[in-house]
N, C-alpha and C positions, 0 to 999 in steps of 0.2 A: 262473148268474153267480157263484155261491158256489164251485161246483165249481170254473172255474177263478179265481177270486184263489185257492184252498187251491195249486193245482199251479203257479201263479206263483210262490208263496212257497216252494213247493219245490226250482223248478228256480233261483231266483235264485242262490244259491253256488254251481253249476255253472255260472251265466251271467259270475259277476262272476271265479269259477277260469278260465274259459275268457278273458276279456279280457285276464287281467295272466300271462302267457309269462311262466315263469321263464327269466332272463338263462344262455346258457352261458359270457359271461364278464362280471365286472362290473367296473368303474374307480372308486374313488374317489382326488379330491383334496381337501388336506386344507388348513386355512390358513395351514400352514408353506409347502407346496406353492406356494399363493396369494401368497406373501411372494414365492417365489423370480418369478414370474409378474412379481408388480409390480412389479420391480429392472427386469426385459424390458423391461416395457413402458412405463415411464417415460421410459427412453431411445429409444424409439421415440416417443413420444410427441412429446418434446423435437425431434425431428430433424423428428418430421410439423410442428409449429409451424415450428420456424426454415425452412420453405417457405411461410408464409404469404404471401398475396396479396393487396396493400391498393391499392383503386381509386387514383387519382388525384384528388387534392384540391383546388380552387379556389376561386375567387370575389372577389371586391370588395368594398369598403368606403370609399364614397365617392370619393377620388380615387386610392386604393391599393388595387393590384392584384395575387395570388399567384398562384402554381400549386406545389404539392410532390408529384415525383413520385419515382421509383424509390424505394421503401419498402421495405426489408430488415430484418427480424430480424437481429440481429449477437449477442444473446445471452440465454441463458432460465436462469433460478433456482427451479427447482421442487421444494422442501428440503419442501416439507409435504402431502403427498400419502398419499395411503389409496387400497385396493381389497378389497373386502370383498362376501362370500357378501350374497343378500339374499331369503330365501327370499318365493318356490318355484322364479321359473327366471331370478337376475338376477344379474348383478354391477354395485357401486356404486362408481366409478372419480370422488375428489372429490382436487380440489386448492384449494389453501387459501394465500393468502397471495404470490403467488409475483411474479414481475417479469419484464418484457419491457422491451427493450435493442433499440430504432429506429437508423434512419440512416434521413435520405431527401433529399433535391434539394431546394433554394430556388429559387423563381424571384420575384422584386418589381419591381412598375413604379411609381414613385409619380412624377408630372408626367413630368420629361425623368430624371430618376434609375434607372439598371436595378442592378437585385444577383444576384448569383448564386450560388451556394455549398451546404454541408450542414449541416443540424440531428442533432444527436442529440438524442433522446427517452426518458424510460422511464417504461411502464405499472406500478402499484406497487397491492398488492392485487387482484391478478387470483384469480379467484374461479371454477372450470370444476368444475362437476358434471353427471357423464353416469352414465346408468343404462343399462347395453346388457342385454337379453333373450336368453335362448338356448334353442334349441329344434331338434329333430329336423325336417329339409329331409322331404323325400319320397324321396328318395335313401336315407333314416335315417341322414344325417350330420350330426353338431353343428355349429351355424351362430348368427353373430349374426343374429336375424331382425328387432330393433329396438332402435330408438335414439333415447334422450334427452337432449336437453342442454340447458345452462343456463351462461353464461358471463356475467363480468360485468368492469368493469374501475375500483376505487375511484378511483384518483386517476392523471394523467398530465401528465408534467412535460415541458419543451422546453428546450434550453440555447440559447442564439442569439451570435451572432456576427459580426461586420464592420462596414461604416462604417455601415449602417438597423438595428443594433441595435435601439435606441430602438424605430424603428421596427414590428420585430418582436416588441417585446413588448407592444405596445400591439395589436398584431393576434393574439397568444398565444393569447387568449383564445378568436376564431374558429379558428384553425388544432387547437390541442390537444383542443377539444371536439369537432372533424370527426373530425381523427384515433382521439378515443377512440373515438367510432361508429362508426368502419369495423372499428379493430382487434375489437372485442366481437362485429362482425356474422360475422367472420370464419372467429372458434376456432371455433365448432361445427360448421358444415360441413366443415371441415377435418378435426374428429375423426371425423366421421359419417361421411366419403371412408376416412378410415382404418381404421375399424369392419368398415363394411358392406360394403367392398370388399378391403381390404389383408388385415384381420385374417382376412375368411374365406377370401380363396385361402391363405391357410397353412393355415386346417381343413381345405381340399378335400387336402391333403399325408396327410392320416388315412386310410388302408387302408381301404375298405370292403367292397367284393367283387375280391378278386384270386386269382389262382392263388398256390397256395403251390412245385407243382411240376407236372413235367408229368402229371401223374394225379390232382393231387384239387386245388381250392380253398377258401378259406374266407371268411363269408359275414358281416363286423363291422357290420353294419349297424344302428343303435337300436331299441330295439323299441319308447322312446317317449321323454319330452322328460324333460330332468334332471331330477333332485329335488336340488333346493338349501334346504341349512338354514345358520341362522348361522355351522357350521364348516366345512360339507363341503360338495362336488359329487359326486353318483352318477350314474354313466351306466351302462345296463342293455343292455348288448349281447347280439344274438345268438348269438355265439359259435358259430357251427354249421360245420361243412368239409362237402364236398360233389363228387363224381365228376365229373371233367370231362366224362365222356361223359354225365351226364343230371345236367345243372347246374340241374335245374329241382326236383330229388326234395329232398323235406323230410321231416327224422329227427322226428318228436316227440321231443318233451323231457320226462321224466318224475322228471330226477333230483333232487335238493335244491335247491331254490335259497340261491348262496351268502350270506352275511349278515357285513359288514364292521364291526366294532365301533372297530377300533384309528382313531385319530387321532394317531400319535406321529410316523410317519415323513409324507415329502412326498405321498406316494402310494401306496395299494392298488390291487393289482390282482388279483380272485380270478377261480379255473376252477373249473367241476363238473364230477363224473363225465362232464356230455353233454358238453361242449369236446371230452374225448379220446374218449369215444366214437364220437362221428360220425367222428372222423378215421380212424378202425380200419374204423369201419361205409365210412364211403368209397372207402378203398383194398379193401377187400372189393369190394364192388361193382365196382371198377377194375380185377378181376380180377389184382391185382399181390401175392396174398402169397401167392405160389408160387416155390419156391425147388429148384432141379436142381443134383444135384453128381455128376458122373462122371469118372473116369479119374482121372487126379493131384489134383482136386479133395478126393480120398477117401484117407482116411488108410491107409498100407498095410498095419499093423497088423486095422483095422478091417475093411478089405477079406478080409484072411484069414481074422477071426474070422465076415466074413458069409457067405463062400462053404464055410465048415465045417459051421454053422450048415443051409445049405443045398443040404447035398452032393447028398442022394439027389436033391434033383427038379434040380440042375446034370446027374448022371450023365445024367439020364435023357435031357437035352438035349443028347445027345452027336450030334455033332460038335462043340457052341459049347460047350465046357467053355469054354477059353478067352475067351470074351465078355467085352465091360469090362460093370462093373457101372454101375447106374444109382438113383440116391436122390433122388427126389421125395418133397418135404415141401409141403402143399398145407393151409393153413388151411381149416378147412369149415365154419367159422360165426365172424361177426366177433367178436374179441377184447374182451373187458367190461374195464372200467377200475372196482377199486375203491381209494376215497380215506378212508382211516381215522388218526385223531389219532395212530396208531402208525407210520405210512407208504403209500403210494401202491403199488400191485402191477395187475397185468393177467392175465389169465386166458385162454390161448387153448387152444384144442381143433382138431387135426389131422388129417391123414393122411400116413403114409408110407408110401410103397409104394418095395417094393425091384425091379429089374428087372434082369435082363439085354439086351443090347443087341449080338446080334448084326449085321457088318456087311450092309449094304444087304438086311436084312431087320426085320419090327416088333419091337419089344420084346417080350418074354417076363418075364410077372411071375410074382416070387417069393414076394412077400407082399403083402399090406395088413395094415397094423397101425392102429389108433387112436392117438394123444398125445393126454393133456392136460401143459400145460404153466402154473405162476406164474411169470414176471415180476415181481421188485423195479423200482422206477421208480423214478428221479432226476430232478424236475423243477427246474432250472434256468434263469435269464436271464443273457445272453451280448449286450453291447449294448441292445437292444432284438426280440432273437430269445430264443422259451422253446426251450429246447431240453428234451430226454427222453435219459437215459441207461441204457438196458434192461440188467437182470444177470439172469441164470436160479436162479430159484434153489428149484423141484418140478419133479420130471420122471416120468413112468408113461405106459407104454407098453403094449399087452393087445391081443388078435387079436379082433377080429370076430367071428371065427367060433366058436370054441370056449373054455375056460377053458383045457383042454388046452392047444393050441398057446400060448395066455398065460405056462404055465406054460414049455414049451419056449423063449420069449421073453424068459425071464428073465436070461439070461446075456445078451442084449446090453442091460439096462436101464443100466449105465455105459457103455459103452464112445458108444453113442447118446448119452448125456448129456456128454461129451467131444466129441463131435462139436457137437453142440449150441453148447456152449461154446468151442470152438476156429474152430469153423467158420462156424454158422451168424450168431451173435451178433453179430460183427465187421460181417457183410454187415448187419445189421439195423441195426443203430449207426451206420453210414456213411449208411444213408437219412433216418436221423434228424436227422442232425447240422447241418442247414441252422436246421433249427429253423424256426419261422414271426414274423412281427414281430406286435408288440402294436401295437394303434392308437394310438401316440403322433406328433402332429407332426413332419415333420420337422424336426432341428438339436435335440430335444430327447430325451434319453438316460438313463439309468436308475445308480445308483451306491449302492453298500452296500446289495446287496439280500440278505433274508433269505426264507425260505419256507416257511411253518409250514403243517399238516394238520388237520383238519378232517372231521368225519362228514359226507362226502359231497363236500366241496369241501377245493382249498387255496387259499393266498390269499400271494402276493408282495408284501411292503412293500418300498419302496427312498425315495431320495433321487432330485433332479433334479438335470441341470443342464444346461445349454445350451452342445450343441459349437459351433452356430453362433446367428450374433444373430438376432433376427427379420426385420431390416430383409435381411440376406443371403438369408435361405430365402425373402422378399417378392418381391423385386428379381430370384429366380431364374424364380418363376411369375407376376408380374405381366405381364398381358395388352400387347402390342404398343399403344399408341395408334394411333387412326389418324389421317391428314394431317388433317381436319378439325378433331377433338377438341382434337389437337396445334397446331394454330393458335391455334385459342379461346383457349387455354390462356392465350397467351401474353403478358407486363403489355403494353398500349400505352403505344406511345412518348410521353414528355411534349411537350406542345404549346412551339414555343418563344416562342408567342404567350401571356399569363401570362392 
């Protein structure tokens, strides 16, 4: 029994390392960020009220008889309002003070006397604090998963008017006090509908598993529920790409995980070495980083110095002296990405093999050489796409086979690195240049972004701001009603019996 609590206690930091995945990408937002949020959603807010939906009102009082029906919001003041982090997975959305602006239909029966007409109304210290929850779906998409509310409404006033004036202020007292209870019964559900329905079809807008092109995709999915403190929001993504032809294979992750200290701009967004790794490791596997250049493709220059280079075994292939020549450069082990405080570089290791290419017979090879090659890396954001801008900048090239033949290889180590750089690079840049998107919302966009380095990771601050409103990117995915819902829905007609 002793024996194992000792190996319990052993393996427990391999148990509790093996639970918490380091992130290959991670997001924070910060309470500037949040600020800009709350501007959003205030006015969303405002618009979800001014569709509120207040029953129908009646009743009697001795020989005087009401009904007030069609109840419109016609105007909202919502000047003192807060939204704020609430650690560990909340946000606290309070308003304070605010006022609601009625219309509704009169209807009075008192003996043989009928009136008919409109009240204005307004609710004054209205008082709506909600606390929504957020949490990783099973999908591993951020989602409102609950919701709290609490509304209240201090005082509510009625203006009245016509010849049962009199009348209807002496009945005020029942009518403003229904009205308060209906309108108080209402804002919450109202916010809840827009919560847990409105706000998360714009999360489900968040990229989680898509293709980024046709050979590899990438795989944004949570690895677990935020971590929310008093300033900030952390989301701990996967960050992993992944071959389209075996969308199921998983890269371990072994590299740093990133660590966001900065609170200045609206939002961080960092990568580790594994982000671009996998993406290398992917297209590896994708069998895509194999690159042919023959005929006009090949520099003429170049072409002369290879077939000099390789006279004797051309002679010896006589009849095809002649023959176009043929340059395959074939990656043979996927590309490392390292990320150090002094810059970002990639490391890949190849094959070229030279060949000739007589017609309607196989090729004939001339060499195999090894490359190693460094890559400088530019990582940039472009919208809400990172893009990668590759510059070459180590080149070394050596034969297989011998030191000798290396050394005979030495007079093409530039003229290869020109090619490299003329040739190859442009095609490598053009694949890149799509870039992939970050999981941001749609209509919400990235601006003054800076990109600093990191032993092991780098990390993107920017500002936000919103191309489109929410209620627009809402209104784009909100689910079809259907005929039933859409009926429900709908206020009934007031009785013209009071």
């Amino acid at each position: 029994m002793a024996a194992g609590s000792c190996l319990l206690l052993l393996l427990l930091p391999l148990l509790v390392t093996a639970s918490h995945s380091p992130p290959g990408c991670k997001i924070r937002i910060t309470s500037k960020g949040l600020d800009l949020v709350k501007q959003e959603g205030l006015r969303f807010v405002e618009q979800e009220l001014h569709n509120i939906t207040v029953s129908d009102l009646h009743g009697n009082e001795g020989q005087f008889q009401y009904n007030i029906s069609q109840v419109k919001v016609t105007d909202l003041q919502l000047a003192f309002s807060d939204l704020n982090f609430q650690p560990q997975q909340h946000l606290v959305f309070n308003i304070n003070n605010a006022s609601i602006s009625l219309r509704f239909r009169r209807q009075l029966l008192y003996w043989f006397f009928y009136d008919i007409g409109s009240i204005n109304a307004s609710a004054d210290g209205v008082h709506i604090y909600t606390v929504l929850q957020l949490a990783k779906d099973e999908a591993g998409r951020l989602k409102i998963s609950n919701m709290t509310c609490d509304a209240s409404i201090a005082r509510m006033h009625a203006g009245f008017s016509g010849t049962l004036r009199k009348v209807y202020e002496f009945l005020s007292t029942f009518i403003v006090t229904g009205m308060r209870f209906l309108l108080s019964q209402q804002i919450c559900p109202s916010l809840e509908h827009a919560s847990l329905v409105l706000l998360n079809s714009l999360l489900d807008t968040v990229p989680v598993r898509n293709y980024v092109d046709e050979h590899i995709g990438i795989d944004y999915s949570l690895l677990r529920d935020p971590s929310i403190s008093t300033d900030t929001l952390d989301l701990d993504f996967k960050g992993m790409f992944f071959p389209r032809v075996r969308e199921d294979q998983q890269l371990e992750n072994h590299a740093v995980e990133p660590v966001i200290k900065e609170t200045e701009r609206m939002v961080y967004v960092a990568f580790s070495e594994y982000f671009f790794d996998s993406a290398m490791h992917s297209y590896f596997q994708a069998g895509v980083l194999t690159i042919e250049l023959q005929g006009e493709k090949i520099p003429k220059d170049l072409e002369v110095l290879l077939r000099a280079t390789f006279f004797g075994t051309i002679f010896m292939l006589s009849p095809s002296v002649d023959a176009p020549l043929q340059l395959v450069l074939q990656v043979s082990a996927p590309p490392r990405c390292i990320i150090k405080p002094s810059g970002t570089s990639v490391s890949v290791s190849a094959f070229l093999n030279i060949s000739l290419v007589p017609p309607d017979r196989p090729p004939v090879q001339l060499s195999s050489m090894a490359m190693e090659t460094k890559l400088s890396a530019k990582v940039f954001l472009q919208g809400k796409a990172l893009r990668v801008q590759l510059d070459l900048r180590r080149f070394r090239i050596y034969s297989k086979q011998s030191a000798l033949e290396s050394l005979a290889l030495f007079s093409l180590q530039a003229p290869l690195k020109t090619l490299l750089q003329l040739t190859i690079m442009p095609i490598i840049n053009e694949r890149t240049k799509k870039g992939v998107q970050i999981p941001l919302p749609e209509g919400m966009d990235f601006t003054r972004e800076v990109v600093t380095n990191h032993a092991g990771f780098l990390i993107v601050g920017a500002d936000l701001h919103f191309s489109k409103g929410l209620r627009e990117v809402i209104e784009k995915y909100r689910p079809v009603p259907t005929a039933t819902a859409y009926s429900s829905s709908q206020p009934a007609e007031p009785s013209l019996d009071p």
